[in-house]
C-alpha positions, 0 to 999 in steps of 0.5 A: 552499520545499518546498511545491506549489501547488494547481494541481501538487496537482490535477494530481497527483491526477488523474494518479493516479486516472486510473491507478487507473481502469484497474486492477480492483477490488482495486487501484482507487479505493477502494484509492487512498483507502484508503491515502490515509486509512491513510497519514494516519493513520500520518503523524499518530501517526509524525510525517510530513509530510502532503502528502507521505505524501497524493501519496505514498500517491496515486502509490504504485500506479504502483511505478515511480518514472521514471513519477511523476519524469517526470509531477513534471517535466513538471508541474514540482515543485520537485527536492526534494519531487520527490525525496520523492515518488519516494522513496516510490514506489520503497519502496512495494514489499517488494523495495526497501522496504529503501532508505527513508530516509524515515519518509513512505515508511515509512508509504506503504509501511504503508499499502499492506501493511495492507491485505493483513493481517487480515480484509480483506487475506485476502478482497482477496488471495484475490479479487484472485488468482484474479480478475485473476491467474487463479490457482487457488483453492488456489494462491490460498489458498497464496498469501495466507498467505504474501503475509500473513505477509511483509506482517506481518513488514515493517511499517516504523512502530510505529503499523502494527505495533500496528495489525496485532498484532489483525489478524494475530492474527486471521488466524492464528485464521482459518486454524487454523478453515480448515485444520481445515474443510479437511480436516473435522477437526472 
């Protein structure tokens, strides 16, 4: 069947935003609808399945996929969408990116990255770093270009790459303006 009811779907939404209640502003509800909305939008122009990338995209925080296949069992979702659903929380990391097989974690995943790329990415990286992470500015700013570019350079669907073509491009213009205040070399 494949499908979940309305009752599981409720219940997975406030499992999630309950979690994203508890992290700062970066990573919060806004984030949480925000890659909702994003993944969307991959799902439609890649050709992925909507309910899956949508939980996919809510549960993608968590990064620990035996949390979310604990909750999907408790609650209990059919094995396999259960499986999609996991599937996509383990990829949504750079590290195990890798291991999708699915083009729905492959947009969950974009999703989550493009938001660290561009105008928005830089200022949400650089507040998020010195903010929660307590890192210093310059580790910050160090930091950010590097989280950027390897952001970039492993988006998973054609529709994120072109999207963050404009992006990137920008922010590569906003660094050289950087680099040059920086040192006043103007």
């Amino acid at each position: 069947m494949n499908k979940l009811i309305k009752k599981q779907i409720k219940k997975i939404k406030e499992f999630a935003l309950r979690y994203y209640k508890t992290l700062d502003e970066t990573h919060g509800l806004e984030h949480a609808k925000r890659t909702v909305k994003l993944a969307e939008y991959l799902a439609k122009k890649e050709g992925a399945k909507l309910q899956i990338v949508r939980l996919g995209a809510l549960l993608h925080q968590f990064h620990n996929g035996k949390i979310v296949e604990k909750f999907l069992r408790k609650i209990k979702v059919e094995e396999e969408m259960k499986n999609q659903l996991v599937h996509c929380v383990k990829c949504a990391s750079t590290m195990n990116i890798h291991e999708a097989k699915t083009i729905e974690a492959k947009v969950v995943y974009d999703a989550d990255r493009l938001q660290v790329i561009g105008p928005f990415g830089i200022i949400r990286e650089i507040g998020y770093d010195i903010g929660a992470r307590k890192i210093k500015f310059r580790e910050a700013i160090k930091h950010t270009r590097t989280i950027s570019q390897k952001f970039y350079n492993t988006l998973q669907t054609k529709t994120a790459k072109k999207l963050a073509k404009n992006l990137h491009r920008f922010s590569l213009k906003f660094w050289k303006i950087f680099d040059k205040w920086d040192k006043a070399k103007l």
